[in-house]
MITI-640028 format. One record per residue: x, y, z of N, C-alpha, C in turn; residue in one letter; residue number from 1. Coordinates in nm, 3 decimals, padded with zeros to 5 digits. Each point is the difference from the previous one (the first is absolute). Layout:
! MITI-640028
+---------+---------+---------+---------+---------+---------+---------+---------+---------+------+-----+
|     n_x |     n_y |     n_z |    ca_x |    ca_y |    ca_z |     c_x |     c_y |     c_z | code | pos |
+---------+---------+---------+---------+---------+---------+---------+---------+---------+------+-----+
|       X |       Y |       Z |       X |       Y |       Z |       X |       Y |       Z |    A | NUM |
...
+---------+---------+---------+---------+---------+---------+---------+---------+---------+------+-----+
***
This chain:
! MITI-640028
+---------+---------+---------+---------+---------+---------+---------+---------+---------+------+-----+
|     n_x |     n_y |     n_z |    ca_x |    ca_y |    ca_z |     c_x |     c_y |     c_z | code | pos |
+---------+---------+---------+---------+---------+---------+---------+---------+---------+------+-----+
|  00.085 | -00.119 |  00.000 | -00.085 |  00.119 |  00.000 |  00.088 |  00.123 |  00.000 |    X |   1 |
| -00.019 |  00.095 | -00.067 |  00.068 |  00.137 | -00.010 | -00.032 |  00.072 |  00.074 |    X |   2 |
|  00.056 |  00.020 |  00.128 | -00.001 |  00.146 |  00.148 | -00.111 |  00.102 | -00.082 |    X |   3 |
| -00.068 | -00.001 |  00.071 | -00.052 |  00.150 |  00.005 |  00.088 |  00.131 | -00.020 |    X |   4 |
|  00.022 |  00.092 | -00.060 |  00.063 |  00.142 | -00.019 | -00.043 |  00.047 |  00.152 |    X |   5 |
|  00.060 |  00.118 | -00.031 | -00.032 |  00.089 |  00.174 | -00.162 |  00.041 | -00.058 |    X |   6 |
| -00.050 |  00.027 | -00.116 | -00.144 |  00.054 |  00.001 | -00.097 | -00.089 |  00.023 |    X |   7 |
| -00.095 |  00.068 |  00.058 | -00.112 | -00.098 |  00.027 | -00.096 |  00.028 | -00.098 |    X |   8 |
| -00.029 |  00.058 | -00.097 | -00.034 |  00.026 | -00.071 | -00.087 | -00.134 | -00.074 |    X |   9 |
|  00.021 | -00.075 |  00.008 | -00.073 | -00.102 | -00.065 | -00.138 | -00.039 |  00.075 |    X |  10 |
|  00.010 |  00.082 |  00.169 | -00.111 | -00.051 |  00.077 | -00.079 |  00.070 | -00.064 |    X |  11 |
|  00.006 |  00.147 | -00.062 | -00.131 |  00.086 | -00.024 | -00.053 | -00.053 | -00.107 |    X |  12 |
|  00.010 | -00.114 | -00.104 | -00.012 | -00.052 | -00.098 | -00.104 | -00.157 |  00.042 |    X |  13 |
| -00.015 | -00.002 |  00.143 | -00.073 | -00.157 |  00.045 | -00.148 |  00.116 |  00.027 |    X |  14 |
| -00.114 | -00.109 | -00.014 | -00.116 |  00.074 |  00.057 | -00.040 | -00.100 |  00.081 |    X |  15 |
|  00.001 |  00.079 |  00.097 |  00.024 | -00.048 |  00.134 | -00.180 |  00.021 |  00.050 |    X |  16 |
| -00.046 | -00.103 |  00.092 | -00.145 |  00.013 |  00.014 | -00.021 |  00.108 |  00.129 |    X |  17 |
| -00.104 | -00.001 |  00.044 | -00.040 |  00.117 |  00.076 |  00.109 |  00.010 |  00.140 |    X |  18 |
| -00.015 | -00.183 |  00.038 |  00.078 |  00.012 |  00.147 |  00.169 |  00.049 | -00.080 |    X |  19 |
|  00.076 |  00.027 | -00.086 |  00.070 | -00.010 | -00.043 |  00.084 | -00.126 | -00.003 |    X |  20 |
| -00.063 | -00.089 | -00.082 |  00.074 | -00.131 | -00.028 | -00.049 | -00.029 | -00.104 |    X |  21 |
|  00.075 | -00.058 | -00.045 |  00.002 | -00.115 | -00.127 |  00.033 | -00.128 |  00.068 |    X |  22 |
| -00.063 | -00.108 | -00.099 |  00.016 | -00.162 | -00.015 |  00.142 | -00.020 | -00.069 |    X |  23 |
|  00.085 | -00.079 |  00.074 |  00.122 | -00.052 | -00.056 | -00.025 | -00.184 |  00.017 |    X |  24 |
|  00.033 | -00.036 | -00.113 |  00.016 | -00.154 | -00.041 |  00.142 | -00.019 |  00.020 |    X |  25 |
|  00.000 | -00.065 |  00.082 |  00.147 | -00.105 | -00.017 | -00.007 | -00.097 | -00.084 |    X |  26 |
|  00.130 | -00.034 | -00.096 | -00.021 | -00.110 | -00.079 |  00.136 | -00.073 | -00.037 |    X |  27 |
|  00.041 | -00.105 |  00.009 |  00.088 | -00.084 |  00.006 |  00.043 |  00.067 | -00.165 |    X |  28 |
|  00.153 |  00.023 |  00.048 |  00.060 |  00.084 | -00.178 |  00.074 | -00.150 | -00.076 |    X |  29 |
| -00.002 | -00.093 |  00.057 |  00.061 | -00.094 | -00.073 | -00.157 | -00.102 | -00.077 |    X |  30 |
| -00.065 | -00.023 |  00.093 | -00.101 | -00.111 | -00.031 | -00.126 |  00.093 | -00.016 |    X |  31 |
| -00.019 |  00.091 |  00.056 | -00.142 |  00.104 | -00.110 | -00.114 | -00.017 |  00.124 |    X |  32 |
|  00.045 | -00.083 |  00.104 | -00.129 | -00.036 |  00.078 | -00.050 |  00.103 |  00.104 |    X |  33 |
| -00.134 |  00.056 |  00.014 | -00.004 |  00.060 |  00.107 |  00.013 | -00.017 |  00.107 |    X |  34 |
|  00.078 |  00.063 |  00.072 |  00.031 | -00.012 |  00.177 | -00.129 |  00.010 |  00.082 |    X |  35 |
| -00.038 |  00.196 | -00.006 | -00.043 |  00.039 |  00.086 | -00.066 |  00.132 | -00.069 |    X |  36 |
| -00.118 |  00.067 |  00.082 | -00.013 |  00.130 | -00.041 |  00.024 |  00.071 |  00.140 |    X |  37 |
|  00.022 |  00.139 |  00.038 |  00.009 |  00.050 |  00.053 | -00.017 |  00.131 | -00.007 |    X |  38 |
| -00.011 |  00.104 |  00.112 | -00.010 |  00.125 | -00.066 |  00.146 |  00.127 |  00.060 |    X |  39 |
| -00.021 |  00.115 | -00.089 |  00.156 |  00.053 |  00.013 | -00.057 |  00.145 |  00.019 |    X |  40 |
|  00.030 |  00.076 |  00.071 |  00.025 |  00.146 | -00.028 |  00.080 |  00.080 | -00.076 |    X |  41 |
|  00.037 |  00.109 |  00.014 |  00.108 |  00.077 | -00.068 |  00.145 | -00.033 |  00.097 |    X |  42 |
| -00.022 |  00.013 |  00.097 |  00.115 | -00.058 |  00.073 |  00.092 | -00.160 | -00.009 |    X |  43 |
| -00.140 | -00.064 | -00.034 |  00.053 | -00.144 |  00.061 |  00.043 | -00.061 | -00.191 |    X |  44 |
| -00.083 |  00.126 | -00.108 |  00.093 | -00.029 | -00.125 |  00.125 |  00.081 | -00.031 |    X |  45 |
|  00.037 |  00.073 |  00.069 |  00.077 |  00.076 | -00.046 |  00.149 | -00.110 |  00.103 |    X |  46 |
| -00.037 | -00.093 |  00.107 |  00.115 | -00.015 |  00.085 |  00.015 | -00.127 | -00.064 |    X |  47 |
| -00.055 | -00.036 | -00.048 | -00.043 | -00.133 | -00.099 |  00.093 |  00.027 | -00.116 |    X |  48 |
|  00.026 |  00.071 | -00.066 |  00.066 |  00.082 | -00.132 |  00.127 | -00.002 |  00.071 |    X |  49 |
|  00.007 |  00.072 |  00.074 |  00.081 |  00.029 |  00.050 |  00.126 | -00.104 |  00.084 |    X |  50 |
| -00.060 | -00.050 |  00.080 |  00.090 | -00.123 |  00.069 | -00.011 | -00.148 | -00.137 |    X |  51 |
| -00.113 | -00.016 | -00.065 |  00.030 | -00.142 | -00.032 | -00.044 | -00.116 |  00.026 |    X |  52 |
| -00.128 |  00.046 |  00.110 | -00.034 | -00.124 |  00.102 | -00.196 |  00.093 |  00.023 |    X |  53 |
| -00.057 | -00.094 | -00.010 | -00.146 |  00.046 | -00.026 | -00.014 |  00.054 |  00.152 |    X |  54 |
| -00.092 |  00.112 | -00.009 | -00.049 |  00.072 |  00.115 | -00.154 |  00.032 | -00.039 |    X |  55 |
| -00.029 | -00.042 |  00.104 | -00.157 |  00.009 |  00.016 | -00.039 |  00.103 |  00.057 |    X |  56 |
| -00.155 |  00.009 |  00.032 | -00.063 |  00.092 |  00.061 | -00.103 | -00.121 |  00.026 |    X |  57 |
| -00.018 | -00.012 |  00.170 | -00.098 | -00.083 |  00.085 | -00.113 |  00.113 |  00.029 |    X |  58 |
| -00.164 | -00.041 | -00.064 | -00.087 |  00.063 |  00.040 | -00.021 | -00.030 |  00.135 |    X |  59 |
|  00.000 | -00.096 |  00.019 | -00.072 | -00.082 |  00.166 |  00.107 |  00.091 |  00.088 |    X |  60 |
|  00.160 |  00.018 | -00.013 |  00.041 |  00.021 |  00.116 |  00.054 |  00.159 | -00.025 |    X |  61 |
| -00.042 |  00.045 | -00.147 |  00.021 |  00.140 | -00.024 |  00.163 |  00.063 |  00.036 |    X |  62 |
|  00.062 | -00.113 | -00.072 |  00.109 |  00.073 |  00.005 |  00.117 | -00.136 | -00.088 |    X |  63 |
|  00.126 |  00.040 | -00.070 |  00.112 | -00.022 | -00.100 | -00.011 | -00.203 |  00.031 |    X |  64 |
|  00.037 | -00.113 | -00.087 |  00.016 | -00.072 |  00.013 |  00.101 | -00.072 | -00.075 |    X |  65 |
|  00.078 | -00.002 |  00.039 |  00.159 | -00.080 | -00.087 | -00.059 | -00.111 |  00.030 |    X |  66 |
| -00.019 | -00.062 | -00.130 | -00.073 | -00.173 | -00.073 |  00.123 | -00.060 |  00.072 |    X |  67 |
|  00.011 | -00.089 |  00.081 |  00.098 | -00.071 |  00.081 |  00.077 |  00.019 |  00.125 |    X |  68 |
| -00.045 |  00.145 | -00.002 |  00.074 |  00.018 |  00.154 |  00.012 | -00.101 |  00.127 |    X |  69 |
| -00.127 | -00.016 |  00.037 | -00.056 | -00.124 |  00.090 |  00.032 | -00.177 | -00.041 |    X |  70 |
| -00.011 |  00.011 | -00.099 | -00.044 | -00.140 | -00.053 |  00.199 | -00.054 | -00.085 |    X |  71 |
|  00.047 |  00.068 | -00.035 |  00.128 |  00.028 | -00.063 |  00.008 | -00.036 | -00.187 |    X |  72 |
| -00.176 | -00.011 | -00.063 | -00.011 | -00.056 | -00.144 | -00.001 |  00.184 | -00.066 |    X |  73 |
|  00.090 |  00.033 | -00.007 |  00.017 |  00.163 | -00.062 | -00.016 | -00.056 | -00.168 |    X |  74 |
| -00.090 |  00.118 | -00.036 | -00.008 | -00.013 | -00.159 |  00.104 |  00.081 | -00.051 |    X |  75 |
|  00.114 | -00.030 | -00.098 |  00.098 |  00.133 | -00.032 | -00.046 |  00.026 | -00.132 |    X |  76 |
| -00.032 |  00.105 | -00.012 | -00.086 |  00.079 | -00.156 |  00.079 | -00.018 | -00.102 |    X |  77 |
| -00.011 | -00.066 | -00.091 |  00.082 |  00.046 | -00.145 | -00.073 |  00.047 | -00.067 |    X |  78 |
| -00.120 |  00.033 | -00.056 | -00.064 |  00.128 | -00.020 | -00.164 |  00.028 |  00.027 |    X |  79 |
|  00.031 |  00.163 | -00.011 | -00.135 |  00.039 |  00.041 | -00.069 |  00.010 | -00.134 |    X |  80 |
| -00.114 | -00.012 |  00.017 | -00.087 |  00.055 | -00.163 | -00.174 |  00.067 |  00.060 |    X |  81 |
| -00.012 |  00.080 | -00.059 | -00.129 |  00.090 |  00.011 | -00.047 | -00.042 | -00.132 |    X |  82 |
| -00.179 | -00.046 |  00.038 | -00.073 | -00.028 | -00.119 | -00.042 |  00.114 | -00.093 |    X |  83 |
| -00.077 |  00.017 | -00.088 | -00.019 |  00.041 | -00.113 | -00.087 |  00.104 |  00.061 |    X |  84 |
| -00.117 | -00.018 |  00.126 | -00.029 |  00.124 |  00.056 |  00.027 |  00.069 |  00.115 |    X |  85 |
|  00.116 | -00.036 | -00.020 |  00.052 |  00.084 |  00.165 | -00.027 | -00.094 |  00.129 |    X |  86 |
| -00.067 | -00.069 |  00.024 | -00.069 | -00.011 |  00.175 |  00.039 | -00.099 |  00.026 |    X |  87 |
|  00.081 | -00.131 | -00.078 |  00.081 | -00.132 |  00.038 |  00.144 |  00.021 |  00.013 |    X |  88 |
|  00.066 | -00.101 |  00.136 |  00.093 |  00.005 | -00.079 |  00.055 | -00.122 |  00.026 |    X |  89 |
|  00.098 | -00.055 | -00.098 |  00.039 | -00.129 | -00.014 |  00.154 | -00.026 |  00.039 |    X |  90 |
|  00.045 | -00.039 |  00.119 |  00.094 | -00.036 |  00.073 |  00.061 | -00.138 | -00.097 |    X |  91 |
|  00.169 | -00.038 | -00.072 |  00.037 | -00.084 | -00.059 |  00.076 | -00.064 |  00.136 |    X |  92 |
| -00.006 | -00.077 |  00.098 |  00.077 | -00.026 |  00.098 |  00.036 | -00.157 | -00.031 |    X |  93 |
|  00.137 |  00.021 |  00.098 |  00.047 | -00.140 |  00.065 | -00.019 | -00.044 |  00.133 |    X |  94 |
| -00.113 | -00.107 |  00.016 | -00.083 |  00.011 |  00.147 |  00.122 | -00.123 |  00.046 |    X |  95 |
|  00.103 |  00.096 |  00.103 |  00.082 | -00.059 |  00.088 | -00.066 | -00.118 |  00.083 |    X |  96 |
|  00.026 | -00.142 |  00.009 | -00.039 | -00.080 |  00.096 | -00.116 | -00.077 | -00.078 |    X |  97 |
| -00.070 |  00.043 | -00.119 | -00.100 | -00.088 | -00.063 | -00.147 | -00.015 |  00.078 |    X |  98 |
| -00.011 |  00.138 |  00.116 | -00.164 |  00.015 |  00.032 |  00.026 |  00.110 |  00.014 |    X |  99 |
| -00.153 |  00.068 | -00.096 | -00.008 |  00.105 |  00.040 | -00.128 |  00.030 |  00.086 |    X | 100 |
| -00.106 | -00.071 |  00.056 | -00.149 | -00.019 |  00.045 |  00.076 | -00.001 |  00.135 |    X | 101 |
| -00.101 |  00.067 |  00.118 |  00.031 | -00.017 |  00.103 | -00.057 | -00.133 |  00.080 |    X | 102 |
| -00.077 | -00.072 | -00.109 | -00.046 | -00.139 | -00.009 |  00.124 | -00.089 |  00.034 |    X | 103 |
|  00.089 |  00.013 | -00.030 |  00.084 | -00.071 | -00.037 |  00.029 | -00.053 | -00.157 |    X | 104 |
| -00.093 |  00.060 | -00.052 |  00.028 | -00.067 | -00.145 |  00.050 |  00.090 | -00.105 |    X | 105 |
|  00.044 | -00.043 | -00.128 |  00.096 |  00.089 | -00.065 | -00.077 |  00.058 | -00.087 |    X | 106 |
| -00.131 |  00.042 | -00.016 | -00.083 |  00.098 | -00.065 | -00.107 |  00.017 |  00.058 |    X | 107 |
| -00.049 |  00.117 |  00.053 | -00.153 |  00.014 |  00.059 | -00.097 | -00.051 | -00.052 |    X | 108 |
|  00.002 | -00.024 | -00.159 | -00.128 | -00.072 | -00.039 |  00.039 | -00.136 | -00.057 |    X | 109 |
| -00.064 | -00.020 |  00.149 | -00.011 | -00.156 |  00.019 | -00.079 | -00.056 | -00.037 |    X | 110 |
| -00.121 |  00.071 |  00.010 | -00.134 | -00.049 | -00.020 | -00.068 |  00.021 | -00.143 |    X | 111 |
| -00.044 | -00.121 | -00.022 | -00.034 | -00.011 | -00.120 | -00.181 | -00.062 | -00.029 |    X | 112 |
| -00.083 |  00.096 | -00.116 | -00.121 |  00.003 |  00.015 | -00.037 | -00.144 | -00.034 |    X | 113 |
| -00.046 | -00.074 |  00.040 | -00.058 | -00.166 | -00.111 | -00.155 | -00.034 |  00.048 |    X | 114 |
| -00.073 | -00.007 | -00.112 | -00.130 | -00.094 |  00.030 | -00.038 |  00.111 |  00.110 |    X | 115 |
| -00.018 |  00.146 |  00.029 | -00.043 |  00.111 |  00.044 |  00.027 |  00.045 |  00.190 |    X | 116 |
|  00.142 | -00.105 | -00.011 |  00.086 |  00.041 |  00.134 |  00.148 |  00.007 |  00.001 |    X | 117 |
|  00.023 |  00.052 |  00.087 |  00.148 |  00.038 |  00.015 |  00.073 | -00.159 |  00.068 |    X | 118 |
|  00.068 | -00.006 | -00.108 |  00.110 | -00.119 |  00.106 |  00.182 |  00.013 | -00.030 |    X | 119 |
|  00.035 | -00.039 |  00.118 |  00.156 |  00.063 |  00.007 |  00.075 | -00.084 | -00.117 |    X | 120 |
|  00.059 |  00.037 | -00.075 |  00.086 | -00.067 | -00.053 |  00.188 |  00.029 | -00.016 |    X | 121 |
|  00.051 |  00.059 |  00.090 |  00.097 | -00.019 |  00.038 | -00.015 | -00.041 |  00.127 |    X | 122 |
|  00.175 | -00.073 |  00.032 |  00.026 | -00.025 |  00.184 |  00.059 |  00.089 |  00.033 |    X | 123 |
| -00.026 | -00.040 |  00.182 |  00.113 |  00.114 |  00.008 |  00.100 | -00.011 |  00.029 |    X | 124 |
|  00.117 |  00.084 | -00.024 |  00.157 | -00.074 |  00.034 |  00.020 |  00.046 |  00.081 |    X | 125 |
| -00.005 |  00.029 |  00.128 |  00.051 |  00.067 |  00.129 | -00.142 |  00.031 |  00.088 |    X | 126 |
| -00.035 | -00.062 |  00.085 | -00.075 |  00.032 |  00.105 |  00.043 |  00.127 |  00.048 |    X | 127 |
| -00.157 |  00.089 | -00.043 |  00.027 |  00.174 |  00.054 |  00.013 |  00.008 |  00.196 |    X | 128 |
| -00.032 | -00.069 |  00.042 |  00.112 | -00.009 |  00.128 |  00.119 | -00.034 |  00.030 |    X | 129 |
|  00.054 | -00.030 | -00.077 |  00.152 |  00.004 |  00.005 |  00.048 |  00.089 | -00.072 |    X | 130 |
| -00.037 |  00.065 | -00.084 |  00.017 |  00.143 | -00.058 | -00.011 |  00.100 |  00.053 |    X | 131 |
| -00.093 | -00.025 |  00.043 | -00.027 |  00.192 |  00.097 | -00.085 | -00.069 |  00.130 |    X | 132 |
|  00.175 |  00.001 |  00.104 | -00.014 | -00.035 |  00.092 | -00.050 |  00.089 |  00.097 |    X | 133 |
+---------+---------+---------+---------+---------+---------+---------+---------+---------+------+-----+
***
C-alpha cells in the first residue's frame, strides 16, 4: 500500500453519512474473500492511510478501534479503494493470524441463507475465550 502524503485531502472526497461515517469492507487482497464490514470515520481513515493497519470507528463503544489490538489478528492494508459513489470503502488487507470475526472465525459471514434460514457454514478456529481473555 502507498503511505498516505501529509494531505488529507482525500477525506473531503468520501461522503460520509450523517453520524459521519462511512462503511469500510475488509477483503482478503490475495484470495478476494470478504473478511468483515465495519465502519470508519475521518480519523480512523485517515490513521488507516496512514499507519498501514486498519482503524476503525466502534459505534457501540464510540470511540478508535485498531482491528487486533485485543485479539492480536491485525489486518495490514495493501490498499484502500473508494467506490464509484463516494460512501464505500474497500480495505485490500492481510488478515494477520487468519480470523478476522470476533467469533472466532476467519470471515464474519458465516452464515449462509438455505431453504429460508441462516446456517453457519464456517468453523471456528480459535475459541473467542481464549482470544479475548
Amino acid at each position: 500500500m502507498t503511505q498516505a502524503k501529509a494531505t488529507t485531502g482525500f477525506l473531503d472526497q468520501v461522503n460520509w453519512n450523517s453520524d459521519g461515517l462511512v462503511p469500510a469492507i475488509a477483503q482478503d487482497y490475495k484470495s478476494g474473500r470478504v473478511l468483515m464490514m465495519a465502519w470508519m470515520n475521518r480519523e480512523s481513515l485517515a490513521l488507516t492511510a496512514s499507519e498501514g493497519y486498519a482503524v476503525y470507528w466502534s459505534r457501540s463503544r464510540k470511540n478508535l478501534w485498531r482491528k487486533g489490538e485485543t485479539s492480536g489478528f491485525l489486518q495490514k492494508v495493501r490498499e484502500i479503494r473508494l467506490d464509484c459513489d463516494g460512501d464505500t470503502v474497500l480495505l485490500m488487507v492481510e488478515q494477520q493470524g487468519g480470523i478476522a470475526c470476533h467469533t472466532g472465525r476467519s470471515s464474519c459471514f458465516y452464515n449462509l441463507l438455505q431453504d429460508g434460514e441462516w446456517q453457519v457454514n464456517q468453523p471456528v478456529i480459535q475459541d473467542p475465550k481464549a482470544i479475548y481473555n
